[in-house]
Each structure stands twice: as structure tokens, then as C-alpha cells.
C-alpha positions in Angstrom: 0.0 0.0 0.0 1.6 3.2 -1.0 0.3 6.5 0.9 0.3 9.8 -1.2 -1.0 13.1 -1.3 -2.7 16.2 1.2 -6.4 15.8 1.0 -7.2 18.4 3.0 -5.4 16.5 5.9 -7.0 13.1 4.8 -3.8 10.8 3.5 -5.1 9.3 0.5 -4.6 5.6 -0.2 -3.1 4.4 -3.6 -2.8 0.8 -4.5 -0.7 -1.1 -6.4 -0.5 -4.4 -7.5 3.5 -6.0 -8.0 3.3 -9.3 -10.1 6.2 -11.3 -10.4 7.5 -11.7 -14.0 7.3 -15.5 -14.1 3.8 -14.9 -12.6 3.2 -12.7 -15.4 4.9 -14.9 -18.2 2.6 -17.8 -16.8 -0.7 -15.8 -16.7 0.3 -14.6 -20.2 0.5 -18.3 -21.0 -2.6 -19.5 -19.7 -4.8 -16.3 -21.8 -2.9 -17.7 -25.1 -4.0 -20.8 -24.6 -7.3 -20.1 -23.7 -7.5 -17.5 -26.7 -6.4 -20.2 -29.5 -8.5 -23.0 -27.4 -11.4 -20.9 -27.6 -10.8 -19.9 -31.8 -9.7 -23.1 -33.1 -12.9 -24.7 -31.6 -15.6 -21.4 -32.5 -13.4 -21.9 -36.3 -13.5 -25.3 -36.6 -17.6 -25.4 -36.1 -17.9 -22.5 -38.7 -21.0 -23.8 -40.5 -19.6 -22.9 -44.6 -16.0 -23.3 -44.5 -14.3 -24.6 -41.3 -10.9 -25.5 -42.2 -10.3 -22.2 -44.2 -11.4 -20.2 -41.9 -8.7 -21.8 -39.2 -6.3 -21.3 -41.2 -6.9 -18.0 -41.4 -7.6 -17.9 -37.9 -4.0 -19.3 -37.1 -2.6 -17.1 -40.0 -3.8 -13.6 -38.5 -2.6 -15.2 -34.9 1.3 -15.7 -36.1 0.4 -12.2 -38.0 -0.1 -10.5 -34.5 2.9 -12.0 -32.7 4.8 -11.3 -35.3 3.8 -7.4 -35.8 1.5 -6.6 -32.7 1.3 -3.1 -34.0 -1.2 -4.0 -36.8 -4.1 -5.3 -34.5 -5.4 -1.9 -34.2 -5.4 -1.0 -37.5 -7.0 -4.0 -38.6 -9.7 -4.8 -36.3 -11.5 -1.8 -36.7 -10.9 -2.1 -40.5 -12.6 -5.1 -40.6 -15.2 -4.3 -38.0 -17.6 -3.8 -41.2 -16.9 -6.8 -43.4 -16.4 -9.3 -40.6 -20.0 -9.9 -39.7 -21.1 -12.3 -41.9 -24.0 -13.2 -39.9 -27.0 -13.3 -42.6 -25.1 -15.7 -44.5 -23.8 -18.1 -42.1 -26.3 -17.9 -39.3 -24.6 -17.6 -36.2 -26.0 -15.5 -34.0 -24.1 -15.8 -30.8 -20.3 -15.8 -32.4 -19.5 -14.2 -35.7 -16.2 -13.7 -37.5 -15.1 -10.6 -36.1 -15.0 -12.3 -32.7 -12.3 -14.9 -34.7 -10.3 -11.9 -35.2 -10.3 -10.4 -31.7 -9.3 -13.5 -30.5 -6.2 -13.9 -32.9 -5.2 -10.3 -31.7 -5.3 -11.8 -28.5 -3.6 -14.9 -28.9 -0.8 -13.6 -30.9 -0.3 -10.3 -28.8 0.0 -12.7 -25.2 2.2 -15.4 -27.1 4.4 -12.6 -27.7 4.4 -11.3 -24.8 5.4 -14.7 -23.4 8.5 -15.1 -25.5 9.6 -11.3 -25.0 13.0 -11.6 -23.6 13.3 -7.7 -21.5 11.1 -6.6 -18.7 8.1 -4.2 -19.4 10.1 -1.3 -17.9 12.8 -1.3 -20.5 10.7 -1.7 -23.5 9.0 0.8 -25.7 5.3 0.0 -26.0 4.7 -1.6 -29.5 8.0 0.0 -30.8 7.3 3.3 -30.2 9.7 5.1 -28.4 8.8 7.8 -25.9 8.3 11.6 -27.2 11.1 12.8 -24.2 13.4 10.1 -24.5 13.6 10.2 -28.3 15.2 13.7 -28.9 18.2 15.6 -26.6 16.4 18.6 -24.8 18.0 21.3 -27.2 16.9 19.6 -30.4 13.4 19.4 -29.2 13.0 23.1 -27.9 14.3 24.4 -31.6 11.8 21.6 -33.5 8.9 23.4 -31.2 10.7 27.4 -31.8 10.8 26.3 -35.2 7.3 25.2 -35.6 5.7 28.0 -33.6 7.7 30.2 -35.7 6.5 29.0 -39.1 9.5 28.1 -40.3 
């Protein structure tokens, strides 16, 4: 438990929650199983074209953990054409829940074979806005730009 802040004389509690990494690596295990469990079985009882579609299922998976930055490009891109629900009649489970899944599955497998802690990594590759430039090269970009240069 980790006391901060003056509320008005009130101390303010603030809780945190420390995991251990190989609890972490483990629970990260246990969701990519459960994610490609879960898909290969909703895929494989897709009433028009099982097999394809786990294919493409596993595809889009090794897709993911591969480049975990497209995921959020793609899902909501296919958000529209995913829902093939008046032609295959599921009503319950469509497509699009396939490719959330595969997001899922390939974004945790990754995150089980990552080989440096959360701390010292950049979040999907990007690299923070203050740790990318030395202090004087970013205060001339922003004179620059408020200048209209």
C-alpha cells in the first residue's frame, strides 16, 4: 500500500498491485492458450468453410505476434466486413469475434517469448516523445514550428 497526497489532511490511499515476472509470463501463457483453445474450436464449427477459416484464424494469430502493431489497425478495419452473420447464421459468435481472438492470442504469445522486462521496452516499438530527442533539439523543432518556419 503506497500512501500519497494532502487531502485536506485526509492521507489518501493508492494501491498497487507487484506481479512477479514469471507470474506474469505464466498468466500470459494461460490467456494464449485459452484464446487459441477458444478460436480453433468457434473456427472449426464454422458452418460454410471450417478449415479455411482456421487457417486464417492461425494465419492472422502468427500475424499478431509477429507485428502486434497491426491489430489496431485492422480490427476496426474489418469491424464492417467481418460480420457475416445473414449468411452463415450464427448469432451468438460471428467472425469478427475470430479476429479479436487472434489479436489476443498472438499479442500474449508474444508477450510470453519477450526476452526484456516491461520497464525497459517501448510500447509496441514506439519510443517515448522525451526520451527520443536531446532537450535542445526538441526546444528548436517546437521554436521552429511556432515560428512557421
Amino acid at each position: 500500500m503506497v500512501v500519497s497526497g494532502d487531502c485536506g489532511g485526509v492521507a489518501r490511499r493508492r494501491w498497487s498491485l507487484r506481479v512477479s515476472p514469471g507470474l506474469q509470463v505464466a498468466l500470459h501463457a494461460v490467456l494464449a492458450v485459452f484464446a487459441c483453445a477458444l478460436g480453433s474450436f468457434i473456427a472449426l464449427h464454422h458452418p460454410l468453410w471450417p478449415l479455411p477459416l482456421t487457417v486464417t484464424f492461425l494465419a492472422w494469430s502468427t500475424a499478431v505476434f509477429l507485428r502486434p502493431a497491426i491489430w489496431p489497425l485492422v480490427l476496426p478495419a474489418l469491424l464492417p466486413v467481418a460480420g457475416l452473420a445473414p449468411w452463415t447464421g450464427w448469432i451468438v459468435v460471428e467472425e469478427f469475434d475470430l479476429l479479436a481472438l487472434g489479436a489476443a492470442l498472438g499479442c500474449h504469445a508474444r508477450l510470453v517469448l519477450r526476452r526484456s522486462p516491461p520497464e525497459d521496452r517501448a510500447v509496441a516499438g514506439v519510443v517515448p516523445w522525451r526520451q527520443s530527442r536531446p532537450r535542445r533539439a526538441r526546444g528548436g523543432a517546437l521554436a521552429r514550428i511556432g515560428l512557421g518556419l
